[in-house]
DSSP file (Angstrom, degrees, kcal/mol; ACC not computed):
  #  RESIDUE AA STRUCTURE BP1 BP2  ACC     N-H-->O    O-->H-N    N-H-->O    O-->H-N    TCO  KAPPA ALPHA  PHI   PSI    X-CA   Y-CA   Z-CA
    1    1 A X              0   0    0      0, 0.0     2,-0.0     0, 0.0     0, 0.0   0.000 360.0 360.0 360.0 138.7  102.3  105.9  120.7
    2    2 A X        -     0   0    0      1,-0.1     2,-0.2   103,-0.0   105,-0.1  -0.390 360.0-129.0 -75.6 162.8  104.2  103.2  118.7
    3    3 A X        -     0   0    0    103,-0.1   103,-2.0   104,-0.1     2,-0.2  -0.754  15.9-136.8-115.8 158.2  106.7  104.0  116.1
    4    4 A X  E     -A  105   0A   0    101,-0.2   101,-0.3    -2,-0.2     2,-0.2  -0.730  10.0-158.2-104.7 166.1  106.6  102.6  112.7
    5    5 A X  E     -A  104   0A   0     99,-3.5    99,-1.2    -2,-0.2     2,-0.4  -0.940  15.0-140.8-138.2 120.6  109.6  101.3  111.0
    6    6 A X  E     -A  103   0A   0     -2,-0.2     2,-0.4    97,-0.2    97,-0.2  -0.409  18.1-175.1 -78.1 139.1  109.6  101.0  107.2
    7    7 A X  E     -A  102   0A   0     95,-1.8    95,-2.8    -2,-0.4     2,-0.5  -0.934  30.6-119.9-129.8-175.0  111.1   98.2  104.3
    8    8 A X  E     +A  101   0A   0     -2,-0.4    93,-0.3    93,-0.2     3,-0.1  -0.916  21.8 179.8-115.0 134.7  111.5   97.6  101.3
    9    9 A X        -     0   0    0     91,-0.7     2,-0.2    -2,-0.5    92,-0.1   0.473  49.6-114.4 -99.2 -30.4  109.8   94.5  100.3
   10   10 A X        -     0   0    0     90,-1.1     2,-0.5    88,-0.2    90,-0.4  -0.579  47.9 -39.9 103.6-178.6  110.9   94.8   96.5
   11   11 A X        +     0   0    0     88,-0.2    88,-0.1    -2,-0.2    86,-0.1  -0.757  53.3 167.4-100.2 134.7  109.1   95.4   93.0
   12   12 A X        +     0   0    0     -2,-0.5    -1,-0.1     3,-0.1    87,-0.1  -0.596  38.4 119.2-137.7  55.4  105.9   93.2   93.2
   13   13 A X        +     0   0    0      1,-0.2    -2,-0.1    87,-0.0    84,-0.0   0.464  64.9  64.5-116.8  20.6  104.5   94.9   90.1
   14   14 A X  S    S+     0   0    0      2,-0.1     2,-0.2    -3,-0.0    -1,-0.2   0.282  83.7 111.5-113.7 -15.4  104.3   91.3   88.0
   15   15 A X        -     0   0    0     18,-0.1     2,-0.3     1,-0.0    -3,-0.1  -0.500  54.4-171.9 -61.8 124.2  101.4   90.3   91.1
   16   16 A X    >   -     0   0    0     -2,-0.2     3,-3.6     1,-0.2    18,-0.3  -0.732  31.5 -52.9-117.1-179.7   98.5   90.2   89.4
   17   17 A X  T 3  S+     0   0    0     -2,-0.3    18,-0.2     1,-0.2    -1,-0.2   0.008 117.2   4.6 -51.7 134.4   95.3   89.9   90.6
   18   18 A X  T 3  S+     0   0    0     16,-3.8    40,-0.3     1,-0.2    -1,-0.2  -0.004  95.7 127.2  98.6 -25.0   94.2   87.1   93.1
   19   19 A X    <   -     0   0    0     -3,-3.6     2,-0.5     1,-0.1    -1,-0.2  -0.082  45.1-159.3 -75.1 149.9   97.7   86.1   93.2
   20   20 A X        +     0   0    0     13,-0.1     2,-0.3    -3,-0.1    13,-0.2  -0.823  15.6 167.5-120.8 164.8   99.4   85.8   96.9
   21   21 A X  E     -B   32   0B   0     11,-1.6    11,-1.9    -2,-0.5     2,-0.7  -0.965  23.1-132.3-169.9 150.3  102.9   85.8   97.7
   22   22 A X  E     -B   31   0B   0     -2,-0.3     2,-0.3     9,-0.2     9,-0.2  -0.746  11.5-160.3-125.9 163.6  104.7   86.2  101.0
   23   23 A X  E     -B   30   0B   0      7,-3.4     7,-2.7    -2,-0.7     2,-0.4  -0.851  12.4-139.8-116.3 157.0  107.8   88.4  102.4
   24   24 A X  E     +B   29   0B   0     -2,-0.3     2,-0.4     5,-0.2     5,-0.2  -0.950  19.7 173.4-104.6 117.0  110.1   88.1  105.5
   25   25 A X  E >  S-B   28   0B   0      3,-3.5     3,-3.1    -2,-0.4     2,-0.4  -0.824  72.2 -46.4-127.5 123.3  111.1   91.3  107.4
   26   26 A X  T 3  S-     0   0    0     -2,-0.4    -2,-0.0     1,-0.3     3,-0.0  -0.423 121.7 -25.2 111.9 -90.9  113.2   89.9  110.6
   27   27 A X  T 3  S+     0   0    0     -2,-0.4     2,-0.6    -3,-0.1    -1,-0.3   0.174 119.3 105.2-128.5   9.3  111.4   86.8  112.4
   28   28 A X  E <   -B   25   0B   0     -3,-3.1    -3,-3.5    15,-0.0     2,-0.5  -0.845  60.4-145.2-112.7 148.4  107.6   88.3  110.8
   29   29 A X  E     -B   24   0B   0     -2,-0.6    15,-2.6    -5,-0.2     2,-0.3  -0.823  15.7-161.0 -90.1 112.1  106.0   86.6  108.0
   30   30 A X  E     -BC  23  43B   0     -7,-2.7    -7,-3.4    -2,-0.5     2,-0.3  -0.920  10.3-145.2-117.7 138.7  104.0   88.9  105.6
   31   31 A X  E     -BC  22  42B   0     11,-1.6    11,-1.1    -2,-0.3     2,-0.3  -0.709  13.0-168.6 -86.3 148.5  101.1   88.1  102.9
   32   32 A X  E     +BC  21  41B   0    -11,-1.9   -11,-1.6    -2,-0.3     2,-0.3  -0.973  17.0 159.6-130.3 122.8  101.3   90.2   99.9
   33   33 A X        -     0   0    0      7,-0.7     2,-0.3    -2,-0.3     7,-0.2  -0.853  27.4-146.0-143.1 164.6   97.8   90.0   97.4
   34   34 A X        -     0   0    0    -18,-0.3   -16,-3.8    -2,-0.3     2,-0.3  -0.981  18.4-179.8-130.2 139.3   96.6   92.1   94.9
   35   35 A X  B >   -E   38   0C   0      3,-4.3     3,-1.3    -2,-0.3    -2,-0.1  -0.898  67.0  -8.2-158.0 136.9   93.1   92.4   94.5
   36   36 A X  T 3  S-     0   0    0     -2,-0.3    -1,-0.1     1,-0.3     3,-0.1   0.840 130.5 -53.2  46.8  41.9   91.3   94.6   92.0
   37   37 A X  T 3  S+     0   0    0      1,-0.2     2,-0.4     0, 0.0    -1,-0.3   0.190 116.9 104.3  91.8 -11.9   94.5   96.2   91.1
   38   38 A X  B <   -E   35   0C   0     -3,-1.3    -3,-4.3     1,-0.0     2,-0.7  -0.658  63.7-129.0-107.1 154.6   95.7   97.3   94.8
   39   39 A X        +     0   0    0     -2,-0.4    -5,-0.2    -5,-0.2    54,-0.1  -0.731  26.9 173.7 -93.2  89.1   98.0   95.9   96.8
   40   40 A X        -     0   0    0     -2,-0.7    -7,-0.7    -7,-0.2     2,-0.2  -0.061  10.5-161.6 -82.1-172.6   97.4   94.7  100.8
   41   41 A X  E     +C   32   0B   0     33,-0.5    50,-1.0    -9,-0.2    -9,-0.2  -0.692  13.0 169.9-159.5 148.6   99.6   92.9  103.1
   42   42 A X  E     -CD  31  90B   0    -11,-1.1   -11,-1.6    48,-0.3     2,-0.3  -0.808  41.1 -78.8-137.4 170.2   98.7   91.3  106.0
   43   43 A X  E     -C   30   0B   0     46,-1.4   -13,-0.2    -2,-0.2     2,-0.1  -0.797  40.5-136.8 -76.1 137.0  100.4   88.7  108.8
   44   44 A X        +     0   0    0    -15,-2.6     9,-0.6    -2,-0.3    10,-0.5  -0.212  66.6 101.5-109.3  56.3  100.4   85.7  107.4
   45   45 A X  B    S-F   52   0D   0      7,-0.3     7,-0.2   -16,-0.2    -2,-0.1  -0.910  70.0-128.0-131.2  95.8   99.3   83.5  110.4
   46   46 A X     >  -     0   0    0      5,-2.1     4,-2.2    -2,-0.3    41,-0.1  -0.170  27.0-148.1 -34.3 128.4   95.6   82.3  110.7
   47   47 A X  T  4 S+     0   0    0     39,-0.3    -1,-0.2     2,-0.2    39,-0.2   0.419  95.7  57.8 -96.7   6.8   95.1   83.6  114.7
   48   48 A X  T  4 S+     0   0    0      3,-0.1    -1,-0.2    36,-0.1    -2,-0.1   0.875 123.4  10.6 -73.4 -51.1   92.9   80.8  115.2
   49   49 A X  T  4 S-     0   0    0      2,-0.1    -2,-0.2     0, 0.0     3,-0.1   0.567  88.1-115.1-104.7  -8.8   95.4   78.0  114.3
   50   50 A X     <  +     0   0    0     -4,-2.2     2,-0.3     1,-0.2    -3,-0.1   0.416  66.6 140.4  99.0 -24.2   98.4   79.1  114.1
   51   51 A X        -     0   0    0      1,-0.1    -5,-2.1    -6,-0.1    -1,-0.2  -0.627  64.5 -92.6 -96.4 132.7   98.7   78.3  110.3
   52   52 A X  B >   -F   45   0D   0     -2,-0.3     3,-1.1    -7,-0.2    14,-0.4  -0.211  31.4-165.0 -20.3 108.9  100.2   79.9  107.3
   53   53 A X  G >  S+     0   0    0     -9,-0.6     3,-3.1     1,-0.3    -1,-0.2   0.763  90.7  72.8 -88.1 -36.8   97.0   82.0  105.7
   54   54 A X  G 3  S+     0   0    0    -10,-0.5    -1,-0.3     1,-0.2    -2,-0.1   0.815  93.3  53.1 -62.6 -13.9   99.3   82.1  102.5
   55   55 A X  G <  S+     0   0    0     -3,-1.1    -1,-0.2     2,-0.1    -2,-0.2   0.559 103.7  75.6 -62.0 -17.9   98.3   78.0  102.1
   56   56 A X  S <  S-     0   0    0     -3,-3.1     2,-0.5     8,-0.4     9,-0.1   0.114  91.5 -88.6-121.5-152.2   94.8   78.9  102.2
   57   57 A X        -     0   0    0      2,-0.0     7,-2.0     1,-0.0     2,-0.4  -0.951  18.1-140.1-139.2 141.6   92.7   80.5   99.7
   58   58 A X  E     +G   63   0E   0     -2,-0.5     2,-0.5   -40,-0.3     5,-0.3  -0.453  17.6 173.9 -71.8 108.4   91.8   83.7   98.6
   59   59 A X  E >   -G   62   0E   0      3,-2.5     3,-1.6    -2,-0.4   -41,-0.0  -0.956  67.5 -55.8-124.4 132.7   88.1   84.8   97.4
   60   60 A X  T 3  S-     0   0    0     -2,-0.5   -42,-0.1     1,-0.3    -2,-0.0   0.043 123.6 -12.2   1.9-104.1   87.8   88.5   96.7
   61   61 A X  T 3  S+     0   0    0     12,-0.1    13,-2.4    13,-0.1    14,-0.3   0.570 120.1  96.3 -80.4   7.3   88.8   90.4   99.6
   62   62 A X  E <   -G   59   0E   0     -3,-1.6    -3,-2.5    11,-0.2     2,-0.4  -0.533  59.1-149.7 -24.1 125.1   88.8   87.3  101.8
   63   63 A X  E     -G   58   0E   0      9,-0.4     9,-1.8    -5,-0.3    -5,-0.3  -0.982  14.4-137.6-110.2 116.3   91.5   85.0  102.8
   64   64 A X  B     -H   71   0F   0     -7,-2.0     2,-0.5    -2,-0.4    -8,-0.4  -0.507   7.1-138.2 -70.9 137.1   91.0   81.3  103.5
   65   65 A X     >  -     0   0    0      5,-1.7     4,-2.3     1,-0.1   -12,-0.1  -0.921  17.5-146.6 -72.3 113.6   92.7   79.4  106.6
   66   66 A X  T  4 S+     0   0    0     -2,-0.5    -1,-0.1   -14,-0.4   -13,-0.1   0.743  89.5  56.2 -22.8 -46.2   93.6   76.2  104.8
   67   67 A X  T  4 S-     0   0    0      1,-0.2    -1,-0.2    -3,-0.0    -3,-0.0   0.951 133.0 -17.1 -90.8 -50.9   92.9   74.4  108.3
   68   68 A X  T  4 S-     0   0    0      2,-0.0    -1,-0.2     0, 0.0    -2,-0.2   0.018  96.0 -97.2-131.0  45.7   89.5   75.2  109.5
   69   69 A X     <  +     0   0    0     -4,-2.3     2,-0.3     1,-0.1    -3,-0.1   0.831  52.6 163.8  24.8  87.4   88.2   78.4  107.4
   70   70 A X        -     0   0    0     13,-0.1    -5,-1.7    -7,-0.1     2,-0.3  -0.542  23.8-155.3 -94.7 151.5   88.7   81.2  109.2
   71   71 A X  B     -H   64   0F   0     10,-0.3     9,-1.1    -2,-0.3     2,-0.3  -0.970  13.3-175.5-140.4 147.1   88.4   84.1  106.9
   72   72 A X  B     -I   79   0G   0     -9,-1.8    -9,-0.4    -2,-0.3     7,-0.3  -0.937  29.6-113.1-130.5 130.5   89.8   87.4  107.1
   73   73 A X    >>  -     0   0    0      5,-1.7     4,-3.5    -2,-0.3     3,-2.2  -0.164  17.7-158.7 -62.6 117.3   89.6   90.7  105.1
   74   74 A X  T 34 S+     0   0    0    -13,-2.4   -33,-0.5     1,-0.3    -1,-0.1   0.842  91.3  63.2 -62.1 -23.0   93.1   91.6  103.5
   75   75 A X  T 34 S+     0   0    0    -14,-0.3    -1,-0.3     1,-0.2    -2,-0.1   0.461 130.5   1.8 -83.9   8.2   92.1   95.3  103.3
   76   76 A X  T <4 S-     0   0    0     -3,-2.2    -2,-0.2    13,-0.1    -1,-0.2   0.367  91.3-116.2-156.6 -15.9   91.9   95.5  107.3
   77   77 A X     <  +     0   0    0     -4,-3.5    11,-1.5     1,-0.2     2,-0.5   0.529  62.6 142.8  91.9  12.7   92.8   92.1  108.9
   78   78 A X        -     0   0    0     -5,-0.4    -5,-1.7     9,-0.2    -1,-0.2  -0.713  47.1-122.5 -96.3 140.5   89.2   91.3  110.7
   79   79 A X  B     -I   72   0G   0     -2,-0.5    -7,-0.2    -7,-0.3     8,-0.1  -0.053   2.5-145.7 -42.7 157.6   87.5   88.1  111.0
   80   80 A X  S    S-     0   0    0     -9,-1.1     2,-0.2     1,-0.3    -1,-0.1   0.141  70.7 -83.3-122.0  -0.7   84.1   87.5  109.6
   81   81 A X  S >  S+     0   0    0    -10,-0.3     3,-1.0     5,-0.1   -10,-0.3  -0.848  76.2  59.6 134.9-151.6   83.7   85.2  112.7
   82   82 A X  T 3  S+     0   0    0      1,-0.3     3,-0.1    -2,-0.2   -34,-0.0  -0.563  94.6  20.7 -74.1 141.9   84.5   81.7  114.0
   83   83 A X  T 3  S+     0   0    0     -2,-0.2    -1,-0.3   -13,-0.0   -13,-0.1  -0.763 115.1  70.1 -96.8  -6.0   86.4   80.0  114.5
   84   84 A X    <   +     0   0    0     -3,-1.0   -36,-0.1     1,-0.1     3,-0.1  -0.381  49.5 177.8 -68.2 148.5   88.5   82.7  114.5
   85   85 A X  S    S+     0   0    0      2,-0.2    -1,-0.1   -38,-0.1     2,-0.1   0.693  70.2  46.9-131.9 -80.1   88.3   85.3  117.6
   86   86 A X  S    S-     0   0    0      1,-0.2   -39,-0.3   -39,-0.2    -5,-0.1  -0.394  77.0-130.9 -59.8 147.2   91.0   87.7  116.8
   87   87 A X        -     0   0    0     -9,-0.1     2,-0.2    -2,-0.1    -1,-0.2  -0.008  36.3-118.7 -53.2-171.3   91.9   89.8  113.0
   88   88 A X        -     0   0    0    -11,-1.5     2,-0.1     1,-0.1    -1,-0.1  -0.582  37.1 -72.3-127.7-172.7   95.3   89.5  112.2
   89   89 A X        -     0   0    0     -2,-0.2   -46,-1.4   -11,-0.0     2,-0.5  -0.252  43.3-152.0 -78.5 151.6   97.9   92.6  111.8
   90   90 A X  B     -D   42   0B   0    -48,-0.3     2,-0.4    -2,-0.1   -48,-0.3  -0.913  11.6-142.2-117.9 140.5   97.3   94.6  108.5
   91   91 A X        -     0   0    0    -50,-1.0     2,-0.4    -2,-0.5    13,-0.1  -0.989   7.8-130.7 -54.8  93.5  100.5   96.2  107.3
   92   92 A X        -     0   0    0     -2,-0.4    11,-0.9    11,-0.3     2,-0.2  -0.565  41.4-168.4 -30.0 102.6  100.3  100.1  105.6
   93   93 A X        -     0   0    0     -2,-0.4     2,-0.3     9,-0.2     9,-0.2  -0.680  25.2-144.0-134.0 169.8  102.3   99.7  102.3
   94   94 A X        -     0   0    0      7,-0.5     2,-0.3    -2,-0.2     7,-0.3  -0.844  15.3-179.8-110.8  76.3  103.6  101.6   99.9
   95   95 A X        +     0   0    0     -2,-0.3     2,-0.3     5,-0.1     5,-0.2  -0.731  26.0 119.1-119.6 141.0  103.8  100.7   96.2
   96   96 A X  B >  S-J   99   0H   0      3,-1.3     3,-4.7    -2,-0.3    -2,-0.0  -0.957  74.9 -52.2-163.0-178.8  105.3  102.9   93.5
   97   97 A X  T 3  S+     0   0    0     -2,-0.3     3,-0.1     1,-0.3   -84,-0.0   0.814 130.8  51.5 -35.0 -48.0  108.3  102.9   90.7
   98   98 A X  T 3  S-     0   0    0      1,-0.1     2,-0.5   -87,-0.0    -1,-0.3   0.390 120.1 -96.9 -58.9 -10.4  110.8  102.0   93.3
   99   99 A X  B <   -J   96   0H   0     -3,-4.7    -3,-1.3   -90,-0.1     2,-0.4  -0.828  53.2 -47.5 118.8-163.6  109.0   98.9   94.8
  100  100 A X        -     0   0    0     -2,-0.5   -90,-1.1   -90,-0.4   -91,-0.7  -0.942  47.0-171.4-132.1 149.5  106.7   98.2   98.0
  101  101 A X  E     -A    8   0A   0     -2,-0.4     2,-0.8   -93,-0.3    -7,-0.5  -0.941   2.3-159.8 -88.8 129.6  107.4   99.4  101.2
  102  102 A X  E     -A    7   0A   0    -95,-2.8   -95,-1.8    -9,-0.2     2,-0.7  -0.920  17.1-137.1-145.9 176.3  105.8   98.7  104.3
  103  103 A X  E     -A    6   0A   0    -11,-0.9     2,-0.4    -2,-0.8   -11,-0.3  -0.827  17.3-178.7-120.8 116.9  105.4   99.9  107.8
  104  104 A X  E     -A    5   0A   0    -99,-1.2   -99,-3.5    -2,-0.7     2,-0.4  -0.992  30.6-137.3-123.1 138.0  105.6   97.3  111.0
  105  105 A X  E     -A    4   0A   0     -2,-0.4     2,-0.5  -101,-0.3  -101,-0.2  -0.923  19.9 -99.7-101.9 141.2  105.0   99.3  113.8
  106  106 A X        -     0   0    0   -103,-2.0  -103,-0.1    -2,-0.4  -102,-0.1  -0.283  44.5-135.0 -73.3  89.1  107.1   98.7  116.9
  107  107 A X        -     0   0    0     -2,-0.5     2,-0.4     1,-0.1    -1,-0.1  -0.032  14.8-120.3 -64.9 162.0  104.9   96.6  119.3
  108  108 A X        -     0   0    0      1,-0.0    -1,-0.1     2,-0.0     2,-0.1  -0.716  28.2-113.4 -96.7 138.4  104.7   97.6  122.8
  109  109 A X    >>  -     0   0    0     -2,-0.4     3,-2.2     1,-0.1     4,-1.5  -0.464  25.6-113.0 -87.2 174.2  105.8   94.9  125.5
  110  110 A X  H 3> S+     0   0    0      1,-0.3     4,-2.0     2,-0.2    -1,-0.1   0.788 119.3  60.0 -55.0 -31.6  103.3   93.5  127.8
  111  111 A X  H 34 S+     0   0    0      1,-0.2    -1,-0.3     2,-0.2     4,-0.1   0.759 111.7  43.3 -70.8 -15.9  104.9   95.3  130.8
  112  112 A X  H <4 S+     0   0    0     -3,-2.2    -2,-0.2     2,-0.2    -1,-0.2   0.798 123.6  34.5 -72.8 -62.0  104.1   98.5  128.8
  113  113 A X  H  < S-     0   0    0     -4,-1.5    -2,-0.2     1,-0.3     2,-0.2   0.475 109.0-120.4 -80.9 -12.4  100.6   97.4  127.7
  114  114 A X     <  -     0   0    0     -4,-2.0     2,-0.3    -5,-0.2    -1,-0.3  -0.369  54.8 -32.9  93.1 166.7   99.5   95.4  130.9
  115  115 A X        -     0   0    0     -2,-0.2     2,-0.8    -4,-0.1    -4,-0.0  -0.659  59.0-123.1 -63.2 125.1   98.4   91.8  131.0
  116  116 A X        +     0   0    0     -2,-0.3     2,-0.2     2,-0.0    -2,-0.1  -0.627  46.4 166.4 -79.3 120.0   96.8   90.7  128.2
  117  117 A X        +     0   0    0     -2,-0.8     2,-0.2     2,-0.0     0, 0.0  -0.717   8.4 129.3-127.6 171.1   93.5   89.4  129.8
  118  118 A X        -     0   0    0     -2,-0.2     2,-0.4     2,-0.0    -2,-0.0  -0.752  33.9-127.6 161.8 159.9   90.2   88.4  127.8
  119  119 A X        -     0   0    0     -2,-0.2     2,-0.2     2,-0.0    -2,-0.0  -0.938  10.0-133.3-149.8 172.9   87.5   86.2  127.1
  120  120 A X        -     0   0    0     -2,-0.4     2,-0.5     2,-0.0    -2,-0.0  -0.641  26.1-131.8-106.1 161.1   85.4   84.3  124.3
  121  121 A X        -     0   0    0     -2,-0.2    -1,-0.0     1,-0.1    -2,-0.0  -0.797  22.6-172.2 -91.1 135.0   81.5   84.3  124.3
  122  122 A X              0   0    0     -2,-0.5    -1,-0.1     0, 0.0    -2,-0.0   0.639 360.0 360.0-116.9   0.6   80.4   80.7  123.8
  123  123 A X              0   0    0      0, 0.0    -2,-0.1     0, 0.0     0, 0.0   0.564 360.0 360.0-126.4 360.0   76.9   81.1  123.5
């Protein structure tokens, strides 16, 4: 089982709804929205392209990829289909008097997991 490791992201309690904003923890890039008063986070990298998801644009729980609309749901990180293949990572967070928190769990390497093998359906 992977281990989580929490941070502190900071007081985000001036996001209001619709609004996006992103955080750094180490080398990962996190989206931060509020929608309908709660607060998600997600990775903020389109897995289709490659591309910032914070550029793109947000429609209720949906997140646009700027580059070829991909969309994904902030409150769980899956795709609604192509072009996109993969979600992205969802983050667990924490928000309270103190600030947000959030939980990256401690990915397992490949030699640990296997070979990542797979394939897309094309018709």
């Amino acid at each position: 089982m992977n281990q989580a490791d929490e941070h502190n992201l900071g007081d985000f309690s001036d996001l209001d709804n619709g609004e996006l904003t992103v955080c750094e923890v180490g080398a990962l890039e996190i989206l931060l929205c509020r929608v309908e008063g709660k607060l998600y986070a997600i990775e903020d990298n389109c897995s289709h392209a490659d591309t910032p998801l914070s550029e793109g644009r947000l429609s209720g729980f949906q997140i646009n990829c700027p580059l070829h609309g991909a969309s994904f749901d902030v409150r769980n990180g899956a795709h609604s289909g192509p072009p996109a293949y993969t979600g992205v990572r969802c983050f667990e967070i924490n928000e309270n008097d103190l600030g947000v928190t959030v939980k990256i769990e401690n990915e397992k390497s490949q030699s640990e997991e296997g070979p990542q093998t797979g394939f897309f359906q094309t018709r």
